[in-house]
C-alpha positions as CSV (number, residue, x, y, z in Angstrom):
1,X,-104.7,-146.8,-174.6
2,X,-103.2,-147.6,-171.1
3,X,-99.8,-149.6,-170.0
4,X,-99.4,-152.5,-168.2
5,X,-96.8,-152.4,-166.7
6,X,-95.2,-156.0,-165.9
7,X,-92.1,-154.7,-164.1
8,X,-91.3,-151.3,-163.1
9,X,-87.2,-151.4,-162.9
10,X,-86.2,-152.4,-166.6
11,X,-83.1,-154.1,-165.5
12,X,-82.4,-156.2,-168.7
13,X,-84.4,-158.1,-171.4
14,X,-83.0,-161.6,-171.7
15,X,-80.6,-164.0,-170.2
16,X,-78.5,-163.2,-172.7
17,X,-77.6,-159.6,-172.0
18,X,-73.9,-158.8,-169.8
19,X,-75.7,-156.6,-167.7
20,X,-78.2,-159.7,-166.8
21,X,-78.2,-160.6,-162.8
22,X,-80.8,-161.5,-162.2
23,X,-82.4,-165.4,-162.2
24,X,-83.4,-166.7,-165.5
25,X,-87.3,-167.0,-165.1
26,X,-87.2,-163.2,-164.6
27,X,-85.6,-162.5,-167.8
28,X,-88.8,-162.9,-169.7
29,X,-90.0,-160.3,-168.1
30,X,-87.4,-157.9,-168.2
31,X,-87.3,-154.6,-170.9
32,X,-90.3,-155.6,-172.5
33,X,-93.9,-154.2,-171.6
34,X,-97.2,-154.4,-173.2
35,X,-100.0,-151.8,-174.4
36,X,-103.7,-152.9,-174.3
37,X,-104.8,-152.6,-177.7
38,X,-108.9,-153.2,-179.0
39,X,-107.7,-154.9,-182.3
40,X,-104.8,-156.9,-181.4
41,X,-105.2,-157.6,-177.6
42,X,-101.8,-156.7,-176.8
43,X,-99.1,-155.0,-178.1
44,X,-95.2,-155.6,-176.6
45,X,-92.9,-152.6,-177.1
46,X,-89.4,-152.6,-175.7
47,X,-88.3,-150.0,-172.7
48,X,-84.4,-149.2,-171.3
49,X,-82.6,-151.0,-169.0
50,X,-81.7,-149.2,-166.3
51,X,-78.0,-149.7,-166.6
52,X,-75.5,-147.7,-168.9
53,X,-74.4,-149.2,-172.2
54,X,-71.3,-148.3,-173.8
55,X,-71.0,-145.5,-171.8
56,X,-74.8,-144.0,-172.9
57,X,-77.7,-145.1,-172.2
58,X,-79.8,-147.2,-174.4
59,X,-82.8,-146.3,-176.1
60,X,-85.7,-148.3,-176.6
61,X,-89.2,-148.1,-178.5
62,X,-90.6,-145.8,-175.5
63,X,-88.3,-143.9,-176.3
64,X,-90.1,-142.9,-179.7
65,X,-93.9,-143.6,-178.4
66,X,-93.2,-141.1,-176.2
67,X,-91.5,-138.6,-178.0
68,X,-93.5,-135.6,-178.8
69,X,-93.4,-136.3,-182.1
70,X,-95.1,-140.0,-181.5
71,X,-97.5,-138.2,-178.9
72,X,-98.2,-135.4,-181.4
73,X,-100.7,-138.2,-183.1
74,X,-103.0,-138.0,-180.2
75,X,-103.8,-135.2,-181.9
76,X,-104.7,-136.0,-185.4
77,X,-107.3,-138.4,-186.2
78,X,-107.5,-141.1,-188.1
79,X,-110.4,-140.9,-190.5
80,X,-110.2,-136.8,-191.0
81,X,-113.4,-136.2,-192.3
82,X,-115.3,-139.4,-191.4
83,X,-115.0,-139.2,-187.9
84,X,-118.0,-137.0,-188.7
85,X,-120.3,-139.5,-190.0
86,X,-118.7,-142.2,-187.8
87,X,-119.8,-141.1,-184.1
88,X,-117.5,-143.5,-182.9
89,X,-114.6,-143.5,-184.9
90,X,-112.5,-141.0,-182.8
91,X,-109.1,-143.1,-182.8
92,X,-106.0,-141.5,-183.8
93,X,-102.8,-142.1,-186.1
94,X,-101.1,-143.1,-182.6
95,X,-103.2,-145.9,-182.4
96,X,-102.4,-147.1,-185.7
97,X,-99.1,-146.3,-185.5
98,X,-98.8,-148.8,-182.7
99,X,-101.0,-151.4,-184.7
100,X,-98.4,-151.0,-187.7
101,X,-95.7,-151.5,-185.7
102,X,-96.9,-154.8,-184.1
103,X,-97.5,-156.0,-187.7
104,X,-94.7,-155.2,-189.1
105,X,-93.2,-157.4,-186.0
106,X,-94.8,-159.8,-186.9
107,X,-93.8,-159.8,-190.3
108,X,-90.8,-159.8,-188.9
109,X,-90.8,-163.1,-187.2
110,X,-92.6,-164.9,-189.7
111,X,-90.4,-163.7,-193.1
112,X,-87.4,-163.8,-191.3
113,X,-86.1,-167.7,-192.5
114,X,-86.8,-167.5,-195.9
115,X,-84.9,-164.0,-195.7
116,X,-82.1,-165.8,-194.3
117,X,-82.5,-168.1,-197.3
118,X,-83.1,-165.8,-199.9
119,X,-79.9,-163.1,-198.6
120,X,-77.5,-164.9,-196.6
121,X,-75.8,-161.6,-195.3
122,X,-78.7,-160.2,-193.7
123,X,-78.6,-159.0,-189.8
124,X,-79.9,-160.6,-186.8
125,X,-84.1,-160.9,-186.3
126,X,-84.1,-159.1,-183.4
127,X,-82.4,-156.3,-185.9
128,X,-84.8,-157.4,-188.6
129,X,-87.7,-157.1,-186.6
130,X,-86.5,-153.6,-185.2
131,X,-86.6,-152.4,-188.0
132,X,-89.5,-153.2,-189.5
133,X,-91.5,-152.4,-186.2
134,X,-89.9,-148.8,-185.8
135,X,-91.0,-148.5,-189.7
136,X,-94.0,-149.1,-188.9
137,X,-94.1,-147.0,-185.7
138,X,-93.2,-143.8,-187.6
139,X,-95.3,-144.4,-190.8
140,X,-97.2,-141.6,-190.2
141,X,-95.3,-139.9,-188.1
142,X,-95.1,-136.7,-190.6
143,X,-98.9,-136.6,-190.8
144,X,-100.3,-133.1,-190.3
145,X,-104.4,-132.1,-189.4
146,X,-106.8,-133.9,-191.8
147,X,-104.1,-136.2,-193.2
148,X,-104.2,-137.1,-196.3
149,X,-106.6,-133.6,-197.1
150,X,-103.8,-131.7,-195.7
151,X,-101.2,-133.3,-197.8
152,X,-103.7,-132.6,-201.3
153,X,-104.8,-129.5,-200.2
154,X,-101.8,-127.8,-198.5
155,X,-98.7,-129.6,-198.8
156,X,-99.2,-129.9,-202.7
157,X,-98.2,-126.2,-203.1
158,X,-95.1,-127.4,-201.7
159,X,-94.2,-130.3,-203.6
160,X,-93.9,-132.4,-200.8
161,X,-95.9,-134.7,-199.1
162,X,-96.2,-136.0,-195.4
163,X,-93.7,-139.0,-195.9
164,X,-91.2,-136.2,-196.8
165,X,-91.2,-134.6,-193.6
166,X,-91.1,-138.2,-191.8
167,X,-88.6,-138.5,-193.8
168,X,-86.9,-135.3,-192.4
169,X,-88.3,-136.0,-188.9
170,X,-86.7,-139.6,-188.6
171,X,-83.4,-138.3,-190.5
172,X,-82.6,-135.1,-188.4
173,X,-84.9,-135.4,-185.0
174,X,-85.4,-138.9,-184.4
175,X,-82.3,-140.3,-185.3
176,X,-80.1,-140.0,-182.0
177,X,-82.9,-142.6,-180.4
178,X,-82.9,-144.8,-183.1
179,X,-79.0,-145.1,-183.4
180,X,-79.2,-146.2,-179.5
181,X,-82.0,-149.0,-179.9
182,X,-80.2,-152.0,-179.0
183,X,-83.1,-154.5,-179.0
184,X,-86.6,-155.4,-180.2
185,X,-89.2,-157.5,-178.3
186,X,-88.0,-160.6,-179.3
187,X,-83.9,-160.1,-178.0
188,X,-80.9,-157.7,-178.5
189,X,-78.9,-156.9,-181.7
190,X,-75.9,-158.4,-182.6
191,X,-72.5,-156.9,-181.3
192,X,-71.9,-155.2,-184.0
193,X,-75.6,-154.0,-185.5
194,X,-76.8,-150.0,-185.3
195,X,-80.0,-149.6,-186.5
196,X,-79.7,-146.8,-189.6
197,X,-82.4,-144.0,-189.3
198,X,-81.9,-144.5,-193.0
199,X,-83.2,-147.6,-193.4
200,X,-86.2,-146.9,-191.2
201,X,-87.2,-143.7,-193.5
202,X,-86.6,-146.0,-196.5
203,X,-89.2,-148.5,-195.5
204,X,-91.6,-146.1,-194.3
205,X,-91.9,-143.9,-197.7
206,X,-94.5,-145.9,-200.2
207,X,-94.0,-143.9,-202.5
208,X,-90.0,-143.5,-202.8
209,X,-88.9,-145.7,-205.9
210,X,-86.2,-148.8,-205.0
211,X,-82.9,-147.6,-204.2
212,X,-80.1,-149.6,-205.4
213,X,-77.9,-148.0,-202.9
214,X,-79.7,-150.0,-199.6
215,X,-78.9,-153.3,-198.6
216,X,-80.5,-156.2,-200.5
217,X,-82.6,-157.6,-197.7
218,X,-84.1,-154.6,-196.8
219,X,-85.2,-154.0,-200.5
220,X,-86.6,-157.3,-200.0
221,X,-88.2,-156.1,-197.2
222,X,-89.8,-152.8,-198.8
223,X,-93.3,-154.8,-199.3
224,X,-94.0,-155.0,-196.0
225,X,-95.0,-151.2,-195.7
226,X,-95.7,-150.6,-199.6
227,X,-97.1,-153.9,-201.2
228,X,-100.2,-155.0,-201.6
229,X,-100.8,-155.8,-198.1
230,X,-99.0,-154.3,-196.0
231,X,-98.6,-153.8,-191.8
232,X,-100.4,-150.4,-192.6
233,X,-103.3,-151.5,-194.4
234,X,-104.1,-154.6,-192.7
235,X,-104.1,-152.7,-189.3
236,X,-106.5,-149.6,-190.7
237,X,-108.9,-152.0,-192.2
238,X,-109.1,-153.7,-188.9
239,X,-109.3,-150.8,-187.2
240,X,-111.3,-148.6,-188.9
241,X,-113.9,-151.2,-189.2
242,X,-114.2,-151.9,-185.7
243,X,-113.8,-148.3,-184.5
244,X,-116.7,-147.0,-187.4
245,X,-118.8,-150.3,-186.2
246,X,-118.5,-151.1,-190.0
247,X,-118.9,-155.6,-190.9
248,X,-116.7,-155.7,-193.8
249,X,-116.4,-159.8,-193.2
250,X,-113.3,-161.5,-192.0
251,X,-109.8,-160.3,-192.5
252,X,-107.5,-163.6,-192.0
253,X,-104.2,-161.8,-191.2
254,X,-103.2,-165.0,-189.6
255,X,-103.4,-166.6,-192.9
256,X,-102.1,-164.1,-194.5
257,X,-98.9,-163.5,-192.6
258,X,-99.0,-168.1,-192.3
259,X,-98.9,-168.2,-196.7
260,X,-96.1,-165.2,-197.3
261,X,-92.4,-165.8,-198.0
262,X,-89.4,-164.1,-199.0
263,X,-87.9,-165.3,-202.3
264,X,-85.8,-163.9,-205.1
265,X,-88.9,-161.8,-206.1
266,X,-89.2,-160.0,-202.8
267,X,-92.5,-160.6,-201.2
268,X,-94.2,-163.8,-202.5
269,X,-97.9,-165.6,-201.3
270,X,-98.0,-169.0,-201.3
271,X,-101.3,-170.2,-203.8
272,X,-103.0,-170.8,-200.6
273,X,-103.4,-167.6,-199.0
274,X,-104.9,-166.1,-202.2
275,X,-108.4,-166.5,-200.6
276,X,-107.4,-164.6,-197.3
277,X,-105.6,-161.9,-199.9
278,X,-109.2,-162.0,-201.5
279,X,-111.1,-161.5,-198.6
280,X,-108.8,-158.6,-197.2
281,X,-109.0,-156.9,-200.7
282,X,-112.5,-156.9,-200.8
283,X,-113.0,-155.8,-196.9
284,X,-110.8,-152.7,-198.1
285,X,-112.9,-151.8,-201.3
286,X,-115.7,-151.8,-198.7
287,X,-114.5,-149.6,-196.1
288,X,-113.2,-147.2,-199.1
289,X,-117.0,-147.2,-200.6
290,X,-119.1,-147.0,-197.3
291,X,-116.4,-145.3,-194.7
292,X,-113.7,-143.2,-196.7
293,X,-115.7,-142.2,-200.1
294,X,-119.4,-142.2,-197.8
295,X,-121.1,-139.5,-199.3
296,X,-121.6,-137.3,-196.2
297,X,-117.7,-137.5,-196.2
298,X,-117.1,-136.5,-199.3
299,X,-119.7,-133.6,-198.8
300,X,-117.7,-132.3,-195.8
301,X,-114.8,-132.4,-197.8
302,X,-116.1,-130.4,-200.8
303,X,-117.0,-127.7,-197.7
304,X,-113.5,-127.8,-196.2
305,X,-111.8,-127.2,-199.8
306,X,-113.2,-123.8,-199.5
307,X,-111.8,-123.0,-196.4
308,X,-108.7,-125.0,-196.0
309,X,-106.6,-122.9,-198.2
310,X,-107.2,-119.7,-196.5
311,X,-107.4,-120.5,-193.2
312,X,-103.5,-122.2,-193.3
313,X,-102.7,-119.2,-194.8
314,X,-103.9,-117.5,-191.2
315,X,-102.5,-120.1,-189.2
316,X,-99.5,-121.8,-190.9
317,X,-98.4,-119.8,-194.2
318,X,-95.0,-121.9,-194.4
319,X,-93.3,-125.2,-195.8
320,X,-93.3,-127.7,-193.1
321,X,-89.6,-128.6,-193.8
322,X,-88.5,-125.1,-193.0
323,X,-90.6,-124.8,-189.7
324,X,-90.6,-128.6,-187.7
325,X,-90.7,-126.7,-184.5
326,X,-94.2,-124.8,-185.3
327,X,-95.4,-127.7,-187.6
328,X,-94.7,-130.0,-184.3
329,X,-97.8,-128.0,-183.0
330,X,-100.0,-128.0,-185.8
331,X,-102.6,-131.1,-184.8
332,X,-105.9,-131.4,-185.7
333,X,-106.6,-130.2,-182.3
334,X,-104.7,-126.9,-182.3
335,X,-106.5,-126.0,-186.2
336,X,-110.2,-127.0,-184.2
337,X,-109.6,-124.9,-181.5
338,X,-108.1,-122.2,-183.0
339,X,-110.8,-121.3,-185.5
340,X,-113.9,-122.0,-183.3
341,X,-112.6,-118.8,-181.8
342,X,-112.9,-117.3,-185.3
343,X,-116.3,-116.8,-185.2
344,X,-116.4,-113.4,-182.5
345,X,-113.5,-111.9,-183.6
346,X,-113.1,-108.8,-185.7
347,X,-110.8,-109.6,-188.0
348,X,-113.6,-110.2,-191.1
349,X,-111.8,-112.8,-193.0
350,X,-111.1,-114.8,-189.6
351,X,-114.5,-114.2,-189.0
352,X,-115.9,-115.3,-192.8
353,X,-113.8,-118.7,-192.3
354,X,-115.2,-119.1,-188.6
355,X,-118.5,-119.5,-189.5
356,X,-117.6,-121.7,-192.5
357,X,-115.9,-124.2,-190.0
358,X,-119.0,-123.8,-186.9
359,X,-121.5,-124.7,-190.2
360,X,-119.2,-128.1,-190.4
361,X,-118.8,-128.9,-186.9
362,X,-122.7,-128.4,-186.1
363,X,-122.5,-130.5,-189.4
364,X,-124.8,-127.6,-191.3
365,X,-123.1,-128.4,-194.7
366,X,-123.3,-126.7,-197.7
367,X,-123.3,-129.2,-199.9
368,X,-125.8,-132.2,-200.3
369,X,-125.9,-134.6,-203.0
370,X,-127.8,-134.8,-205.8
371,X,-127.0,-137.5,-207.9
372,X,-124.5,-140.8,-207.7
373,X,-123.0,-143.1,-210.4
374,X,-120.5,-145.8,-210.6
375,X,-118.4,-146.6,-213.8
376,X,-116.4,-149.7,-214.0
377,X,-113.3,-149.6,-215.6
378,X,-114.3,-152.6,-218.1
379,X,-110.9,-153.8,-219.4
380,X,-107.6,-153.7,-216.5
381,X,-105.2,-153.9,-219.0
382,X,-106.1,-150.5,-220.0
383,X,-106.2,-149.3,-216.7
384,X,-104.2,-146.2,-216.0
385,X,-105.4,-145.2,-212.3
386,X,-107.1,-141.6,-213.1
387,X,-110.7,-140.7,-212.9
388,X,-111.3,-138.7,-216.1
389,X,-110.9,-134.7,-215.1
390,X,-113.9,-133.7,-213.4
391,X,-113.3,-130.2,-214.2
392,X,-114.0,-131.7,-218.1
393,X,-117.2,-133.2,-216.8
394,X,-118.1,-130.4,-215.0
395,X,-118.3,-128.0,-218.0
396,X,-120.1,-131.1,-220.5
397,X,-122.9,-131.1,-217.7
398,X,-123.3,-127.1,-217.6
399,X,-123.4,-127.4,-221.7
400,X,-126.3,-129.8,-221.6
401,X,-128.4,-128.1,-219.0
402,X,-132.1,-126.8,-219.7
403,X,-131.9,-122.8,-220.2
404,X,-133.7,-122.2,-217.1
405,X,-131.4,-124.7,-214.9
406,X,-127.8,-122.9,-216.1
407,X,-127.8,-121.0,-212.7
408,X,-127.7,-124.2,-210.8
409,X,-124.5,-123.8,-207.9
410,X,-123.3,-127.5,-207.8
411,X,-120.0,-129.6,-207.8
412,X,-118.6,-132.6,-209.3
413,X,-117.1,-135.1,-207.0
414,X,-115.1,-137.8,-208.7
415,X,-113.6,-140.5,-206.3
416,X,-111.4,-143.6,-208.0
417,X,-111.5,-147.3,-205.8
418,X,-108.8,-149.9,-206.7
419,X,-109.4,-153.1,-205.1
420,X,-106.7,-154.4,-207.1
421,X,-104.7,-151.8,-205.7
422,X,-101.6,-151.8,-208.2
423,X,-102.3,-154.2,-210.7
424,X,-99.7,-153.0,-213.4
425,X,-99.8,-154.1,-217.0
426,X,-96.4,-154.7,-216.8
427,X,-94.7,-157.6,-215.7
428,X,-91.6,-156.0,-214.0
429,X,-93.9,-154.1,-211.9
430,X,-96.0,-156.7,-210.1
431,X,-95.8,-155.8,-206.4
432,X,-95.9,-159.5,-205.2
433,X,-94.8,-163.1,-206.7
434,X,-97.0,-166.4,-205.9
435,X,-96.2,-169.8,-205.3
436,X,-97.6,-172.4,-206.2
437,X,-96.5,-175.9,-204.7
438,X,-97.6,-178.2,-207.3
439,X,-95.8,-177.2,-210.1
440,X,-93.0,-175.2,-207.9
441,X,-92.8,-172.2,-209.6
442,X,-93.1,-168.8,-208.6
443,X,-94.8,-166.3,-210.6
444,X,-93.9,-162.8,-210.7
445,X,-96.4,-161.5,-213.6
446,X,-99.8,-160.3,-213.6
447,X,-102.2,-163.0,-212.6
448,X,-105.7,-161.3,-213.1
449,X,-107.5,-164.7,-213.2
450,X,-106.7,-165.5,-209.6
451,X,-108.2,-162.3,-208.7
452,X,-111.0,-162.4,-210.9
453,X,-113.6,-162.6,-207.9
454,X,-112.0,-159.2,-206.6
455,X,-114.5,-156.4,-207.1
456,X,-112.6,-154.4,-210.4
457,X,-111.6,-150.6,-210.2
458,X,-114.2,-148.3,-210.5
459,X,-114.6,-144.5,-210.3
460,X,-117.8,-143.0,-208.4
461,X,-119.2,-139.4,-210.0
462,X,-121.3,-137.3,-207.5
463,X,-123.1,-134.5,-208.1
464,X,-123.5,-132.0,-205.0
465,X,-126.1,-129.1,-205.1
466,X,-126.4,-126.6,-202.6
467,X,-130.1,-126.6,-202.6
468,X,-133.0,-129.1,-203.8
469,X,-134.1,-126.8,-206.3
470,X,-133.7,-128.5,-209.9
471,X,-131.9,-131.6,-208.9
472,X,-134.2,-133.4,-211.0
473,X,-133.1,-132.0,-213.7
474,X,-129.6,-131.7,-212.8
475,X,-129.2,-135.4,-211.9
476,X,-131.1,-136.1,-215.7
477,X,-128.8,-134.6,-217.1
478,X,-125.7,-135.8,-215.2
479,X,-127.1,-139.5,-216.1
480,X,-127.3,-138.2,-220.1
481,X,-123.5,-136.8,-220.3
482,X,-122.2,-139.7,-217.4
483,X,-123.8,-142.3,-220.0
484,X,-122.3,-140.9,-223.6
485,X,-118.7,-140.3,-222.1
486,X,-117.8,-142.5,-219.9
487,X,-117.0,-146.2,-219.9
């Protein structure tokens, strides 16, 4: 990443501002800067002006990028474990953090009329836009090494999750800066408009349920970082794809962002961006089958699970919401560098786990697979989102081994991929309206014949051995037990 800098001294961002003195063709110029970006070209953030504002200073986006908890990202990729496979898929969350953010501007700009429309007593769009855009910037910014490995296998003995500790990192840390953000790219607030840390940490949490309590047009708003498609998604499919050298075919977000609307529903696509929704559906499911759920992948991860716990004990024994200033340190970086030491020391559990994590990084895994399947879930209105317990599976398999194969060391891997992402049975809980022109209506119910062309859920089963000795036999038997009890 690298800054262009237009114009070093800040002094204002538009012909509007009291502190402007400057002629007008400079005022385009002014507060606003851009970030050369590989996916969208480039990205305009917001910096101070020089001058005093009410006594303080203002605050800008740069003011977040680079705060140590934005610049903490550097240190934590992107694809965990794939990076791995993917030689050159060594981005980082900051990277998409920054992509988010300039989605969810332009979200912003687009959406904002038929917001107007929808909720008369909404803010500004330069206040609309802020918000959505620092939403997007601090998505991730409670991410810790490994991502969303670390949140399954460490953070779930806590209960919490890495939106949490955003959550806690935007309330508590971040929320001077945000409270002095006075303008996004596009112009400045209205006299009387603070952006609410609040709101920001609303929008970013997907999986926080709707709060009655916030402003109607921001509920409204909630979509654009937890519907269907979403600044977050459409900027990691791009992304990923292009960093891992993956084709997954075209992603229109133009289209996309063209055909959405804000209407009594919430989020709502015009009929005629069902085919770009379509196409970026289906570019997901692939990068989730050949990047995310790639069997090598999967293979480290099985590896890691027997080291993770233990070696966080070692390093970071402790809830992250009782320890921000150590957890601000904890990167994929520090973990990496910490235990490649492990290897020479002493200490014989350091050492144990040390030679564990050299076995991964000179990509000597323990595990290799031995046999793949893939179930469709036949019928989506019987689909509940879990993979049948693998555990379950595990022990059917053992039963129906040959004698002399019982002593076989191997794992079940059981991986679920939902195109359809939330496709709910029920009506109230459709995550996006249509509308369709001709008849004028707007649906808000399931509509599983306009995405009948969408690949359907399905759940992959893996068997991993830790040698090649009776795989023949294990994966015959896997194939017997996968056939009688599954759909």
């Amino acid at each position: 990443m690298r800054y262009d800098d237009l114009d070093m001294d800040h002094t204002a961002v538009s012909s509007r501002s009291p502190y402007a003195s400057y002629d007008a063709p400079h005022a385009h110029f002014k507060g606003v800067q851009l970030i050369a970006d590989p996916i969208h070209g480039y990205i305009p953030f917001t910096v101070p002006l020089s001058l005093p504002m009410e006594g303080a200073y203002e605050a800008a986006e740069s003011d977040l990028i680079d705060s140590p908890w934005m610049q903490r990202l550097r240190a934590i990729a992107q694809l965990q474990s794939a990076r791995w496979v993917f030689p050159a898929a060594e981005h980082s969350r900051f990277q998409h953090s920054l992509g988010t953010m300039h989605i969810a501007g332009r979200f912003a700009q687009h959406l904002y009329p038929t917001l107007c429309d929808t909720e008369p007593e909404c803010p500004s769009l330069p206040y609309i836009e802020s918000v959505l855009r620092i939403s997007g910037l601090l998505h991730d910014i409670g991410h810790g090494p490994l991502c969303h490995f670390f949140d399954d296998h460490y953070l779930s003995r806590f209960a919490i999750s890495h939106e949490m500790i955003g959550h806690r990192i935007i309330s508590q840390l971040l929320s001077d800066v945000i409270r002095r953000i006075r303008r996004s790219p596009s112009g400045e607030f209205a006299p009387d408009e603070t952006l609410e840390p609040r709101y920001v940490a609303y929008l970013m949490q997907k999986k926080l349920s709707d709060d009655p309590g916030m402003p109607r047009w921001l509920r409204l708003l909630k979509p654009v970082l937890a519907g269907i498609y979403t600044a977050d998604n459409l900027d990691y499919v791009l992304r990923d794809a292009y960093m891992c050298g993956v084709a997954v075919g075209p992603v229109d977000l133009d289209r996309l962002l063209h055909y959405s609307l804000i209407t009594e529903h919430g989020l709502t696509l015009h009929t005629a961006g069902i085919g770009a929704l379509t196409m970026f559906l289906t570019a997901r499911h692939y990068l989730y089958t050949h990047v995310y759920c790639h069997r090598t992948t999967r293979a480290i991860d099985l590896h890691l699970q027997e080291l993770f716990p233990d070696t966080m004990n070692y390093m970071f024994p402790w809830n992250p919401l009782e320890r921000l200033d150590d957890y601000l340190w904890l990167t994929d970086w520090s973990l990496l560098e910490t235990v490649r030491r492990w290897t020479s020391l002493a200490h014989a559990g350091k050492r144990h786990l040390g030679a564990g994590w050299d076995a991964i990084l000179k990509r000597r895994l323990k595990w290799k697979m031995a046999y793949d399947a893939t179930a469709a879930l036949r019928q989506i209105e019987t689909l509940t989102g879990k993979a049948p317990a693998a555990g379950h599976v595990m022990c059917l398999i053992h039963e129906a081994l040959p004698v002399a194969d019982k002593d076989l060391e191997f794992k079940l891997d059981v991986t679920s991929r939902k195109p359809r992402h939330h496709l709910p049975t029920a009506e109230h809980a459709w995550p996006l309206a249509t509308y369709d022109p001709s008849t004028g209506d707007i649906q808000a119910r399931p509509l599983a014949v306009r995405f009948e062309h969408i690949p359907k859920p399905v759940t992959q089963y893996r068997i991993y051995t830790t040698g090649h000795a009776g795989i023949q036999s294990l994966a015959r038997t896997c194939e017997a037990v996968l056939a009688q009890h599954l759909p």
